[in-house]
PQR file of N, CA, C, O and H, with PARSE charges and radii, in Angstrom:
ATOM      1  N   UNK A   1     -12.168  15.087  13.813 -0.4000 1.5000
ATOM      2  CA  UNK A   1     -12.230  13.840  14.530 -0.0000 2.0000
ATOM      3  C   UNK A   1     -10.814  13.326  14.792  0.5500 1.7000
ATOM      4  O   UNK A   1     -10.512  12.828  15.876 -0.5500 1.4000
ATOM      5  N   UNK A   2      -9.891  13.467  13.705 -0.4000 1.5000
ATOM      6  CA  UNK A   2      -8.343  12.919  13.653 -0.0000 2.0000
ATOM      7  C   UNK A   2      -7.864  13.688  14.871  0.5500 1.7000
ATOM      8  O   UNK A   2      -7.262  13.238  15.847 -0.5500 1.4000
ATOM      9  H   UNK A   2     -10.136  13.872  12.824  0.4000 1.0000
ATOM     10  N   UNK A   3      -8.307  15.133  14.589 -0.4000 1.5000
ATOM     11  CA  UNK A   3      -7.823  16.042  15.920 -0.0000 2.0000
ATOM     12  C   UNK A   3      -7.789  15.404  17.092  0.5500 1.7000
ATOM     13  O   UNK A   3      -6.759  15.018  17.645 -0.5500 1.4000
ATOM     14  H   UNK A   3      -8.795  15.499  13.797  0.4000 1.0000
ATOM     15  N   UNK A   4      -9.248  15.235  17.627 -0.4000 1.5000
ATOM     16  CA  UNK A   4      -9.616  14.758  18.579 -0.0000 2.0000
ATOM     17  C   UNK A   4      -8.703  13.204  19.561  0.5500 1.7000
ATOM     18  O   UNK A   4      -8.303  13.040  20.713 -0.5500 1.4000
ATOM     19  H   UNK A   4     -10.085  15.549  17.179  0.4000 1.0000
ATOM     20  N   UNK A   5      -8.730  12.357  18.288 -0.4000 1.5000
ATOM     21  CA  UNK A   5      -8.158  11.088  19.108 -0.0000 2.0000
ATOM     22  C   UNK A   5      -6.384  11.741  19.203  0.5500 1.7000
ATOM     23  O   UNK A   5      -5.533  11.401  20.025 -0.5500 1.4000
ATOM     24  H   UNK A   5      -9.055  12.490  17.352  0.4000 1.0000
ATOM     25  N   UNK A   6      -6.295  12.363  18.507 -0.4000 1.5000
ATOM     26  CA  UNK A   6      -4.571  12.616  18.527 -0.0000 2.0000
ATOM     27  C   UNK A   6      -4.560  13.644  20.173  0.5500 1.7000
ATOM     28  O   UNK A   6      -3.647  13.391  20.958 -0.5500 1.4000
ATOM     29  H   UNK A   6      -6.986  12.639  17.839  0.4000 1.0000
ATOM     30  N   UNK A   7      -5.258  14.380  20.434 -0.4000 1.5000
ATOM     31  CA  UNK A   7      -5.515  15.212  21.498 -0.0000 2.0000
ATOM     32  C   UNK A   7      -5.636  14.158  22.766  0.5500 1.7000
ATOM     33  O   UNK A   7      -4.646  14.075  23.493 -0.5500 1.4000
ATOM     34  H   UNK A   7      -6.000  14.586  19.796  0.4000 1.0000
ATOM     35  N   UNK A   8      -6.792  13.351  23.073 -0.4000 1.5000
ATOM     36  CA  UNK A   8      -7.337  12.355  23.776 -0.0000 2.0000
ATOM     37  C   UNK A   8      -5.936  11.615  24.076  0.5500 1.7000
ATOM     38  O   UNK A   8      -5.514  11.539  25.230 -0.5500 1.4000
ATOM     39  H   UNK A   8      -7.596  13.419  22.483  0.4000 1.0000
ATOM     40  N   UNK A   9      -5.217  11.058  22.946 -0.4000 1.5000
ATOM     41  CA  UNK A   9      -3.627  10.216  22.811 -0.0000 2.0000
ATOM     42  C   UNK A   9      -2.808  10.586  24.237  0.5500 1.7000
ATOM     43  O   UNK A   9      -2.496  10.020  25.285 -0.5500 1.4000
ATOM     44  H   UNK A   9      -5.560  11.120  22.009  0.4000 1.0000
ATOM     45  N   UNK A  10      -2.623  12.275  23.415 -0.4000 1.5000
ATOM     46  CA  UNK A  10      -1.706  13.202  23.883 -0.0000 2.0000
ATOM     47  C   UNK A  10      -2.001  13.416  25.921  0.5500 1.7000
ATOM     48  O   UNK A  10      -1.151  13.488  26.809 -0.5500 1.4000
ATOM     49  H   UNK A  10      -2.877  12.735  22.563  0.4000 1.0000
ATOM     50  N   UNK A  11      -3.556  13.461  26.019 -0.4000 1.5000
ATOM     51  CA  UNK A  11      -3.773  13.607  27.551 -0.0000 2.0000
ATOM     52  C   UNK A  11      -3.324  12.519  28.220  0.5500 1.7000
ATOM     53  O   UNK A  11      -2.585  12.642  29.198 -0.5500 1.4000
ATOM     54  H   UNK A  11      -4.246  13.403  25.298  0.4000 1.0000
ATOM     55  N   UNK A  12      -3.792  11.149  27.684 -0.4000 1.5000
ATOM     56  CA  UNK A  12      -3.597   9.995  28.615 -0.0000 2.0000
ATOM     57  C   UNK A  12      -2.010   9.750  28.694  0.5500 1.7000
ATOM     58  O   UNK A  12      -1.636   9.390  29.810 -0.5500 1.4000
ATOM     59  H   UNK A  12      -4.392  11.049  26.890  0.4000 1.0000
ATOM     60  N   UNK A  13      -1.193   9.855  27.897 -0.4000 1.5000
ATOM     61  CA  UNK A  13       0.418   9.723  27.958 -0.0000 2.0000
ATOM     62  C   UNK A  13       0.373  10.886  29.173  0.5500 1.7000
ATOM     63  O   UNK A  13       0.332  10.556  30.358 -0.5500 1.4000
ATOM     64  H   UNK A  13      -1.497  10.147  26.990  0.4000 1.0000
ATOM     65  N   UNK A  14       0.382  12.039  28.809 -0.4000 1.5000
ATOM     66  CA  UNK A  14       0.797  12.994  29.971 -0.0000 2.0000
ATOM     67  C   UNK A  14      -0.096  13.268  31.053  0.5500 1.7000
ATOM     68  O   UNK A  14      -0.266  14.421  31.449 -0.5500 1.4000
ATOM     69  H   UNK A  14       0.415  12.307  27.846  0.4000 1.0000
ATOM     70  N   UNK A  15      -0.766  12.135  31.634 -0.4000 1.5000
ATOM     71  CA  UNK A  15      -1.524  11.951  33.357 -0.0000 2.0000
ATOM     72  C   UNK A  15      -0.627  11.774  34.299  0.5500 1.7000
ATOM     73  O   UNK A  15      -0.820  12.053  35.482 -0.5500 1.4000
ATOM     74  H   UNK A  15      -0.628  11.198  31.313  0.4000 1.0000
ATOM     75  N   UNK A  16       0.673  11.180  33.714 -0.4000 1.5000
ATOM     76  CA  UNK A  16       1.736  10.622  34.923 -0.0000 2.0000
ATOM     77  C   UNK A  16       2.466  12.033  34.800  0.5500 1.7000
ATOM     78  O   UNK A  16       3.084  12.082  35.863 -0.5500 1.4000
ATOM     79  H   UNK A  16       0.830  10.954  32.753  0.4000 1.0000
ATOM     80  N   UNK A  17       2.641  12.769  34.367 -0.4000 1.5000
ATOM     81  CA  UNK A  17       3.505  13.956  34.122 -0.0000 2.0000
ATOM     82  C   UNK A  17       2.720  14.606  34.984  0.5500 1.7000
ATOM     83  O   UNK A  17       1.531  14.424  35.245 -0.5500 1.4000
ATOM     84  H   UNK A  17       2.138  12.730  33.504  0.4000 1.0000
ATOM     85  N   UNK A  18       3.817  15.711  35.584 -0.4000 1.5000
ATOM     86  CA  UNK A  18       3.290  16.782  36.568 -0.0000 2.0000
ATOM     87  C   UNK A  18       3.802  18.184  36.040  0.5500 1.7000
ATOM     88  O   UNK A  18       4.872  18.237  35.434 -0.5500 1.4000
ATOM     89  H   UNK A  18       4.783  15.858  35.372  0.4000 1.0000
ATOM     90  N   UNK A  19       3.211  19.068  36.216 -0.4000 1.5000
ATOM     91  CA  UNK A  19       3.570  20.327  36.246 -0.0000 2.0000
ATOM     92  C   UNK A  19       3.934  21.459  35.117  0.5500 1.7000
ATOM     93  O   UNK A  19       3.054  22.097  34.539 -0.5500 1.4000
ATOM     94  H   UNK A  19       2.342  19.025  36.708  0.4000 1.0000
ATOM     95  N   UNK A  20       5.017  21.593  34.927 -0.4000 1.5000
ATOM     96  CA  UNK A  20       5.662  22.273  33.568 -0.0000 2.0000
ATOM     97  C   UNK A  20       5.974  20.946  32.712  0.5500 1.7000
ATOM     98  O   UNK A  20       5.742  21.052  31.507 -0.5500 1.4000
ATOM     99  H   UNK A  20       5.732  21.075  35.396  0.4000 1.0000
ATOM    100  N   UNK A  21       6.478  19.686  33.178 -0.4000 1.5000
ATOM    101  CA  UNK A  21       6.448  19.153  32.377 -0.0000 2.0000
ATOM    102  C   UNK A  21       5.378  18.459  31.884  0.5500 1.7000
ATOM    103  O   UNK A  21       5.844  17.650  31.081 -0.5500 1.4000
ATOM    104  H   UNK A  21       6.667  19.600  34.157  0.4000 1.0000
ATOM    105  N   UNK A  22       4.213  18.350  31.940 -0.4000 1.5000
ATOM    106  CA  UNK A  22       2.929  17.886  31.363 -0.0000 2.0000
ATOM    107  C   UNK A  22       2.614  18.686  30.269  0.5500 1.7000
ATOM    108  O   UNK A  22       2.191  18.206  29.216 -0.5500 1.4000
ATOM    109  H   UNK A  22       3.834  19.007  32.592  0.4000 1.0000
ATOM    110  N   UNK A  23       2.844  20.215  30.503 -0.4000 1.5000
ATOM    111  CA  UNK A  23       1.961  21.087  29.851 -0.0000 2.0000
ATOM    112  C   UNK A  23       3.179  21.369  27.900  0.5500 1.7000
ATOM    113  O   UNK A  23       2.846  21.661  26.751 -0.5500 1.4000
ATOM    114  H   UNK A  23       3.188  20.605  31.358  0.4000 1.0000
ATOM    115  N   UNK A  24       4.736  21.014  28.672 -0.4000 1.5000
ATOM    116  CA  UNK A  24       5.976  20.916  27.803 -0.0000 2.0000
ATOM    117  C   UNK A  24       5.172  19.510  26.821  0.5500 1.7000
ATOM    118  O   UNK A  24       5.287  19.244  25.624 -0.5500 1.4000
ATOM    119  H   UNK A  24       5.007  20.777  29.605  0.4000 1.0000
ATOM    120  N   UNK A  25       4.559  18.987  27.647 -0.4000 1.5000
ATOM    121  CA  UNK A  25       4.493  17.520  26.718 -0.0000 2.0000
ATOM    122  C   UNK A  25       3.332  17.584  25.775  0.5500 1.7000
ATOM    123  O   UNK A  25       3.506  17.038  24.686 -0.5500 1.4000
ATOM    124  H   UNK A  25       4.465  19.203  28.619  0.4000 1.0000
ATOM    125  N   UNK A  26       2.037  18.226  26.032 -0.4000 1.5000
ATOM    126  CA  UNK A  26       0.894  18.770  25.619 -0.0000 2.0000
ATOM    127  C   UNK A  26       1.414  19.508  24.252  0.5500 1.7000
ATOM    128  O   UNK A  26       1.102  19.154  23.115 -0.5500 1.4000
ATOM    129  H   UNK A  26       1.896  18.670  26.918  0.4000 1.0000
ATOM    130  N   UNK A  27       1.990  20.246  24.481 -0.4000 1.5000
ATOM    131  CA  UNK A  27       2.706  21.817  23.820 -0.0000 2.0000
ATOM    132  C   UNK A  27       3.019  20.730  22.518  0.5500 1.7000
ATOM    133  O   UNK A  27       2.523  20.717  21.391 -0.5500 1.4000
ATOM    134  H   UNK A  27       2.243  20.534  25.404  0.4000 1.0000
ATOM    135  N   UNK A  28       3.865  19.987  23.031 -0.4000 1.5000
ATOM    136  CA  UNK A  28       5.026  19.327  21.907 -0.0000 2.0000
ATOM    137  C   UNK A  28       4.070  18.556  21.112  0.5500 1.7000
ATOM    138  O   UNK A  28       4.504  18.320  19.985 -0.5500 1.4000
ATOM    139  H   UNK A  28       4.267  19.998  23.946  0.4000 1.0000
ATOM    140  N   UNK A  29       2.582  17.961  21.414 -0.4000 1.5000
ATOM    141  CA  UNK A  29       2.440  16.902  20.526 -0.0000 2.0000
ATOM    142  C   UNK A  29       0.724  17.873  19.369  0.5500 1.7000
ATOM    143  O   UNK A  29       0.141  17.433  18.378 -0.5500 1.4000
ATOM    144  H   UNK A  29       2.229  18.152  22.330  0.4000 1.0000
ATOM    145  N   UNK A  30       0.469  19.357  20.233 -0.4000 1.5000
ATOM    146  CA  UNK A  30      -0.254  20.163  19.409 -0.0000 2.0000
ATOM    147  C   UNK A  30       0.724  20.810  18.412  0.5500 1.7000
ATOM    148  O   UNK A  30       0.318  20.903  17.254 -0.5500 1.4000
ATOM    149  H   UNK A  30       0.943  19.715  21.038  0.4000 1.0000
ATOM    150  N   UNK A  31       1.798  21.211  18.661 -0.4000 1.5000
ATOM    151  CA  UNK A  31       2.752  21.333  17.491 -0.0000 2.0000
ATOM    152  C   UNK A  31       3.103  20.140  16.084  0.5500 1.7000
ATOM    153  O   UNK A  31       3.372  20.253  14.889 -0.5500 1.4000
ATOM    154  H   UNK A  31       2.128  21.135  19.602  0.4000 1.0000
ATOM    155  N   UNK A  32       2.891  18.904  17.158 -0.4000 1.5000
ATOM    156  CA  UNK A  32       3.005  17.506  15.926 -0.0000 2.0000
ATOM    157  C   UNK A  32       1.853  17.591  15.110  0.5500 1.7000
ATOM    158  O   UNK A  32       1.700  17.719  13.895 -0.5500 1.4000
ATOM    159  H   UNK A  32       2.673  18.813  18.129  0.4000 1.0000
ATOM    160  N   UNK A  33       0.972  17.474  16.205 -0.4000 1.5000
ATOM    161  CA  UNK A  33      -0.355  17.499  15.554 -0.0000 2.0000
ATOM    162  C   UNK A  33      -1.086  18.841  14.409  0.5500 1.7000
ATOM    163  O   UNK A  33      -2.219  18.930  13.937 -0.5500 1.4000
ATOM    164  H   UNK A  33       1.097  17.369  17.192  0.4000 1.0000
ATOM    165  N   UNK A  34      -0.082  19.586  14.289 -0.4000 1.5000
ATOM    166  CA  UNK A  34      -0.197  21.320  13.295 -0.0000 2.0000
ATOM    167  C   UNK A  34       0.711  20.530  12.335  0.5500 1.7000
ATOM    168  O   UNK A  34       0.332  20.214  11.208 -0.5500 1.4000
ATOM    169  H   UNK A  34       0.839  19.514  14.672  0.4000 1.0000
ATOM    170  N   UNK A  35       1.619  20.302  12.702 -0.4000 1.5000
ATOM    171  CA  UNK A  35       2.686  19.657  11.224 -0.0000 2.0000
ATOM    172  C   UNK A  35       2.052  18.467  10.446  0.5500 1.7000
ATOM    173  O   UNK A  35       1.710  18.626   9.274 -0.5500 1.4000
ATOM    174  H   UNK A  35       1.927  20.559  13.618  0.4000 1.0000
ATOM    175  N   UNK A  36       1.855  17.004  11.231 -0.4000 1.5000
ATOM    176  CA  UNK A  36       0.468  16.502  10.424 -0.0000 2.0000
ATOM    177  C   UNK A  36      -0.412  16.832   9.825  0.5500 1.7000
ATOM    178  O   UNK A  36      -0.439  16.410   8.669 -0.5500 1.4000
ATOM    179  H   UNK A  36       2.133  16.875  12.183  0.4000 1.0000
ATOM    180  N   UNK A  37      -1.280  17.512  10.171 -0.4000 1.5000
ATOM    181  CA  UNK A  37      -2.442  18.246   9.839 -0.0000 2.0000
ATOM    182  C   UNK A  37      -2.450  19.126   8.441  0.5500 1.7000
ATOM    183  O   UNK A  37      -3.294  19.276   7.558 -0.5500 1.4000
ATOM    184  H   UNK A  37      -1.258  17.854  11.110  0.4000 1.0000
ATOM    185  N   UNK A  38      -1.134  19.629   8.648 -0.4000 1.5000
ATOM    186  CA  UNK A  38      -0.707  20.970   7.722 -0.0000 2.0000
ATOM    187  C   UNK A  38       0.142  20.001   6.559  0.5500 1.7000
ATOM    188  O   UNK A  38      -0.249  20.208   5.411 -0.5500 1.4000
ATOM    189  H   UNK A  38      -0.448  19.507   9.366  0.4000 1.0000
ATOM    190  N   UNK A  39       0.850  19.343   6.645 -0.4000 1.5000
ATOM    191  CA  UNK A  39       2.038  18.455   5.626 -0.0000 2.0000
ATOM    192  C   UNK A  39       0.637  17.142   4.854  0.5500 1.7000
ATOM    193  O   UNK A  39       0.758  16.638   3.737 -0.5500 1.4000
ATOM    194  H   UNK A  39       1.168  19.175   7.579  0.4000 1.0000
ATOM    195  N   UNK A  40      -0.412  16.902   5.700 -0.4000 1.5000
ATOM    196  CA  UNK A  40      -1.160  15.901   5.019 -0.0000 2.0000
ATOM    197  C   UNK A  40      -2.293  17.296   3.976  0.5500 1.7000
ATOM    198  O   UNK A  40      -2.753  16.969   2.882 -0.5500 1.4000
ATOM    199  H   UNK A  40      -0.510  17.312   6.607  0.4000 1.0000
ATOM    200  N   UNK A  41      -2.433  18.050   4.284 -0.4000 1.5000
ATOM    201  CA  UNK A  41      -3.043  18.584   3.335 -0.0000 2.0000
ATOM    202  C   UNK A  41      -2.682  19.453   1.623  0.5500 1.7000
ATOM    203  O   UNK A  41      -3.224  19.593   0.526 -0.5500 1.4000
ATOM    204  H   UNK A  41      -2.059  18.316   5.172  0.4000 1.0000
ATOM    205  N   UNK A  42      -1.203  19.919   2.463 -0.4000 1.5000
ATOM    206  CA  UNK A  42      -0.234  19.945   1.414 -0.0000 2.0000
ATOM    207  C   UNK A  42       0.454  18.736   0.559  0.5500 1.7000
ATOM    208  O   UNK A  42       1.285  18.886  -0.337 -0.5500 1.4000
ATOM    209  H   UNK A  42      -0.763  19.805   3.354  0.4000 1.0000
ATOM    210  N   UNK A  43      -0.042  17.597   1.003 -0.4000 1.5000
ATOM    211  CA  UNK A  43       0.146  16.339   0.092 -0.0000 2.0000
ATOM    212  C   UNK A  43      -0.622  16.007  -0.206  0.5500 1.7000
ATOM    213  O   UNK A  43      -0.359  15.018  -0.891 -0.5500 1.4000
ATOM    214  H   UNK A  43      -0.717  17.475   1.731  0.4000 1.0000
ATOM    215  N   UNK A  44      -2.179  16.275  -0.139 -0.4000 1.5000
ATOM    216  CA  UNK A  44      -3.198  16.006  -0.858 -0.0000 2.0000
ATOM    217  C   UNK A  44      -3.286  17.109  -1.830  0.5500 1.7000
ATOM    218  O   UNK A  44      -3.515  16.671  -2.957 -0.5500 1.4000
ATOM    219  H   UNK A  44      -2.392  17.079   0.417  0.4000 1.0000
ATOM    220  N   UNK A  45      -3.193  18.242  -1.784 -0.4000 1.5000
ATOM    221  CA  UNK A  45      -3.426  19.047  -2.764 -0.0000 2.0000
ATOM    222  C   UNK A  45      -2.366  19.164  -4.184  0.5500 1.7000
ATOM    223  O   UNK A  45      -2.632  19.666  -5.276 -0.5500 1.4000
ATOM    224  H   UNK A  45      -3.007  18.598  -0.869  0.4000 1.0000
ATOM    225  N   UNK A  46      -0.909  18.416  -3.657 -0.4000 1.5000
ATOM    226  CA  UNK A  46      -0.186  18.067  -4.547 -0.0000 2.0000
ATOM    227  C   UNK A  46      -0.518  16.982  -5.394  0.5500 1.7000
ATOM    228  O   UNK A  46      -0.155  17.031  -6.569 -0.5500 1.4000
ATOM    229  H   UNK A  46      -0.693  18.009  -2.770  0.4000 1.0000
ATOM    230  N   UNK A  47      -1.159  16.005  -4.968 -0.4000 1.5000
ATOM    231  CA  UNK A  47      -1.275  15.021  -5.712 -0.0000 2.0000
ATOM    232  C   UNK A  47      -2.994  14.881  -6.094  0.5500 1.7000
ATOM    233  O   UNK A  47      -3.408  13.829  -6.580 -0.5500 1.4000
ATOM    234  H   UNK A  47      -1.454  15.965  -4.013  0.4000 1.0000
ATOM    235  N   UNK A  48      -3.853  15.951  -5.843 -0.4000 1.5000
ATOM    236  CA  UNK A  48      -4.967  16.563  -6.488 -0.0000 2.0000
ATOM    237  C   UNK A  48      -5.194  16.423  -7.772  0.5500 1.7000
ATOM    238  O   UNK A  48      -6.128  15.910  -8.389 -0.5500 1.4000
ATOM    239  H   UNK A  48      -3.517  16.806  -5.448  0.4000 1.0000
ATOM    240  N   UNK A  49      -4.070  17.028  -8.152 -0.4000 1.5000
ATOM    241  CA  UNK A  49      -4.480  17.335  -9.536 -0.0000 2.0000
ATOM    242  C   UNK A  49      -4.041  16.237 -10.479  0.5500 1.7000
ATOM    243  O   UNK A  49      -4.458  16.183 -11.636 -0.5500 1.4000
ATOM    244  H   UNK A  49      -3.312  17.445  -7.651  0.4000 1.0000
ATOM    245  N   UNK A  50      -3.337  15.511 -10.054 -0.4000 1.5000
ATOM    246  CA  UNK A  50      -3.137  14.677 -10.731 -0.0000 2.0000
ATOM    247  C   UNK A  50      -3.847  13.230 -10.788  0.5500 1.7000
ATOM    248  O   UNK A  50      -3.803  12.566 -11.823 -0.5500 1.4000
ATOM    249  H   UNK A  50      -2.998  15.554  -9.114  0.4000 1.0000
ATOM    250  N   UNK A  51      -4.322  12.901  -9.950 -0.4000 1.5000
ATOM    251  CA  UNK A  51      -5.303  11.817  -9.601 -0.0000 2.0000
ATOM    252  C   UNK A  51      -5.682  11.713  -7.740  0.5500 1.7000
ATOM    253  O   UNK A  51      -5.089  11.169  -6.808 -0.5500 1.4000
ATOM    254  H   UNK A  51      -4.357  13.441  -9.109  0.4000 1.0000
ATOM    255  N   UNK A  52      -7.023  12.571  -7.836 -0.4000 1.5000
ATOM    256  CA  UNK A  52      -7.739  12.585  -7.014 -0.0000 2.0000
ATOM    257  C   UNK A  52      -7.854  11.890  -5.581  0.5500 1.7000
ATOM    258  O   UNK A  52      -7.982  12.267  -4.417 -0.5500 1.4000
ATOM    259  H   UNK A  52      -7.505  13.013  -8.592  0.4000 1.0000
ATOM    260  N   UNK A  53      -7.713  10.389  -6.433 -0.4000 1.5000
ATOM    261  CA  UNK A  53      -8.251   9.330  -5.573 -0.0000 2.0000
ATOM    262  C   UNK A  53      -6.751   8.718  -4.811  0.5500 1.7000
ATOM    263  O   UNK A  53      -6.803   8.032  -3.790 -0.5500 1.4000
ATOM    264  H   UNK A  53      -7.609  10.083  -7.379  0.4000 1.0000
ATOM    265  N   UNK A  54      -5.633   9.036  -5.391 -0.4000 1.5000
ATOM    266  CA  UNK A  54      -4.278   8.500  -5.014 -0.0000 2.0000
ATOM    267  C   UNK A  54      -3.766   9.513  -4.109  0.5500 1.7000
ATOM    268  O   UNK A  54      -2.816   9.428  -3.331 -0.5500 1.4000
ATOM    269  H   UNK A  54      -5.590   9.592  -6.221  0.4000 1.0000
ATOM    270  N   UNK A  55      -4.761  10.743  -4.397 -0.4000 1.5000
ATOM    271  CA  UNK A  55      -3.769  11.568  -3.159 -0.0000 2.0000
ATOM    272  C   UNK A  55      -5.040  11.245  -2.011  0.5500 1.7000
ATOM    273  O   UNK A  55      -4.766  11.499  -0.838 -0.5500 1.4000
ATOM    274  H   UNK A  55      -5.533  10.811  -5.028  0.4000 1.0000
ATOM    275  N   UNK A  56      -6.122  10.811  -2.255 -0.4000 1.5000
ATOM    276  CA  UNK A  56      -6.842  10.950  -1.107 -0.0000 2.0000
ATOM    277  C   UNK A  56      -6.268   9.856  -0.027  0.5500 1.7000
ATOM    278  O   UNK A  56      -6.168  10.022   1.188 -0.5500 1.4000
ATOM    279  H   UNK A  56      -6.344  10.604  -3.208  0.4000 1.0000
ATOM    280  N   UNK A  57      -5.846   8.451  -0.948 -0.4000 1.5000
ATOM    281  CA  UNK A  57      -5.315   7.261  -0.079 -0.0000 2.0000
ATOM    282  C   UNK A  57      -4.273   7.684   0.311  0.5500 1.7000
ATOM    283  O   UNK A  57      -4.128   7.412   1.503 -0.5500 1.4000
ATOM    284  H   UNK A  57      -5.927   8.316  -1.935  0.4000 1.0000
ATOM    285  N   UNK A  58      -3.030   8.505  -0.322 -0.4000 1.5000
ATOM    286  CA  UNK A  58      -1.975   8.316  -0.085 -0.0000 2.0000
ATOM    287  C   UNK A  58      -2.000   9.423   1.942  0.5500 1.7000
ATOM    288  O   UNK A  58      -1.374   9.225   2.984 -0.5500 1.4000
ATOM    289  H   UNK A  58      -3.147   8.726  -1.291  0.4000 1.0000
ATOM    290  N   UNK A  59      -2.743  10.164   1.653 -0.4000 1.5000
ATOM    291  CA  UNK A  59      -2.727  11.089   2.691 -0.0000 2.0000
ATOM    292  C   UNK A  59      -3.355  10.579   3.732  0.5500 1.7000
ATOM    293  O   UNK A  59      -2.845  10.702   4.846 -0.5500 1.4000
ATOM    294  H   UNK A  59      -3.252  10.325   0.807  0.4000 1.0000
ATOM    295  N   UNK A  60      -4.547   9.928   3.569 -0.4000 1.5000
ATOM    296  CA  UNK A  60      -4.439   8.597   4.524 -0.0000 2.0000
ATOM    297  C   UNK A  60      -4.083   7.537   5.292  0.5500 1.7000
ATOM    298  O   UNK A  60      -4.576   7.092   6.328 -0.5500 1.4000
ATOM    299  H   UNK A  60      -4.961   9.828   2.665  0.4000 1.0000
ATOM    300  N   UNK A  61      -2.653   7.013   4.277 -0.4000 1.5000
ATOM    301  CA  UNK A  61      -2.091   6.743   4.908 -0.0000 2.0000
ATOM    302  C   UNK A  61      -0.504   7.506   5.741  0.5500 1.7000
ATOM    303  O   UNK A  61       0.122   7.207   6.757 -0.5500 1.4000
ATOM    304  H   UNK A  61      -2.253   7.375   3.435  0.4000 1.0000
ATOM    305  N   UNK A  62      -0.415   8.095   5.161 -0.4000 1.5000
ATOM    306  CA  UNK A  62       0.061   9.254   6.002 -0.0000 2.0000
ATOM    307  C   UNK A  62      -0.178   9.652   7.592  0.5500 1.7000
ATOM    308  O   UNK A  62       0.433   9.147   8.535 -0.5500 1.4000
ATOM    309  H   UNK A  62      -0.924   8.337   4.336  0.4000 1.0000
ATOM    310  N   UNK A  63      -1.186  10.656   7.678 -0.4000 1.5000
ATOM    311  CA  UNK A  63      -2.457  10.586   8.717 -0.0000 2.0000
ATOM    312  C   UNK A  63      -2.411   9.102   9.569  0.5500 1.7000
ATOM    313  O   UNK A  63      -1.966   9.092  10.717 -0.5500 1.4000
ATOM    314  H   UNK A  63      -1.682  11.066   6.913  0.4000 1.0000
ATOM    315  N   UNK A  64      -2.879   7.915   8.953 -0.4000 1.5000
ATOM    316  CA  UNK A  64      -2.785   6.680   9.399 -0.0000 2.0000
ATOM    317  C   UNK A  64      -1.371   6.182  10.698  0.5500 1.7000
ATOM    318  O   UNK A  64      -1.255   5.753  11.846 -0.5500 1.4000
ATOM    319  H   UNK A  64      -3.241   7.923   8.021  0.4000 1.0000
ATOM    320  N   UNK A  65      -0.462   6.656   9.407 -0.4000 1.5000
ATOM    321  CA  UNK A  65       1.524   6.334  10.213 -0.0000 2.0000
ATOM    322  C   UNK A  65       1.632   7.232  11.130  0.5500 1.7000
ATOM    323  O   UNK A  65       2.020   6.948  12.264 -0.5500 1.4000
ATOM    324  H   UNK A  65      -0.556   7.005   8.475  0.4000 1.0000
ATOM    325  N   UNK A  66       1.251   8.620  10.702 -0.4000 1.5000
ATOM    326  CA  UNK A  66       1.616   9.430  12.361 -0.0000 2.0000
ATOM    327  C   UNK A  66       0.787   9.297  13.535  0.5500 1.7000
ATOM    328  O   UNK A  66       1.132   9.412  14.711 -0.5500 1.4000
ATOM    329  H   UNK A  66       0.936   8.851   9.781  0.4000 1.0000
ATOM    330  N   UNK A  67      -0.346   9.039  13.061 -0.4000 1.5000
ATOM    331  CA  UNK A  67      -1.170   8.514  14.058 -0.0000 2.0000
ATOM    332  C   UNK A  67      -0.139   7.239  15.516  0.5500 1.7000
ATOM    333  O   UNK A  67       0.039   7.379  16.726 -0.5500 1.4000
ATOM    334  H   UNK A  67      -0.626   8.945  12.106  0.4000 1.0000
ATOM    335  N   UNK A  68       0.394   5.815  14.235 -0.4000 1.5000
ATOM    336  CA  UNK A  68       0.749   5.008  14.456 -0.0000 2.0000
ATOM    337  C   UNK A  68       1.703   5.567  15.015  0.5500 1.7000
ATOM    338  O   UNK A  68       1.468   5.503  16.222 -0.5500 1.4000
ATOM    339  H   UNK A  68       0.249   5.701  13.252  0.4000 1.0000
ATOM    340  N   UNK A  69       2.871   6.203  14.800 -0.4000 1.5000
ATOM    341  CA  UNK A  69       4.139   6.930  15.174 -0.0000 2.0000
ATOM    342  C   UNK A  69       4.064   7.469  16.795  0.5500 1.7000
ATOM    343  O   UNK A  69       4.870   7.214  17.689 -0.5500 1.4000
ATOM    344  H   UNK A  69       3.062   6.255  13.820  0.4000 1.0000
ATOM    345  N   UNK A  70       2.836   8.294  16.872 -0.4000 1.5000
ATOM    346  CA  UNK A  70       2.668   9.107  17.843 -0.0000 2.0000
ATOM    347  C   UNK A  70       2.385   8.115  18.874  0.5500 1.7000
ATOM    348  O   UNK A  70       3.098   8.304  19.860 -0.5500 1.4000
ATOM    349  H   UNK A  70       2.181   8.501  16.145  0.4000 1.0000
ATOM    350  N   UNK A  71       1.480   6.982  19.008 -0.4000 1.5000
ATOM    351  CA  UNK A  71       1.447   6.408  19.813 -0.0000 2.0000
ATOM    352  C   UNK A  71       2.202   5.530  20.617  0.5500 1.7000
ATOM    353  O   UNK A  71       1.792   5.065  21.680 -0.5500 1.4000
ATOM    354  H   UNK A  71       0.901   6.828  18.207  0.4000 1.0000
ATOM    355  N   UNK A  72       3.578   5.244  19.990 -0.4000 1.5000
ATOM    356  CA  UNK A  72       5.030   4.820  20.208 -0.0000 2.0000
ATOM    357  C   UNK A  72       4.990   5.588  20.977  0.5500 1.7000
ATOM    358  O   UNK A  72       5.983   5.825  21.665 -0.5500 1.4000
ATOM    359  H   UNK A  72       3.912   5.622  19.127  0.4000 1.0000
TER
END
């Protein structure tokens, strides 16, 4: 679902873009969106073992800020 609105984000910014550069702009924010994706799960599984429930928020808000970030 996170996928999704970050994807959806990513189209409506690049409607005014044409050409190579639309698809440059697409490119750049499925790469953001692999590093999010990939860095929030590797910070939940770090802080797993140690209390469950603090890595679940903390990666949340994580997830949450790049969300926020990206839409800047």
């Amino acid at each position: 679902m996170y996928s999704a609105f970050w994807i959806m984000e990513s189209w409506r910014r690049a409607q005014a873009l044409l050409g190579p550069t639309k698809l440059n702009h697409l490119t750049q924010d499925v790469w953001c969106l692999i590093l999010v994706l990939g860095s929030s799960y590797a910070f939940y599984q770090f802080y797993k073992h140690r209390s469950e429930t603090l890595g679940l928020v903390l990666c949340l808000l994580m997830v949450g800020a790049a969300m926020t970030w990206h839409r800047l």
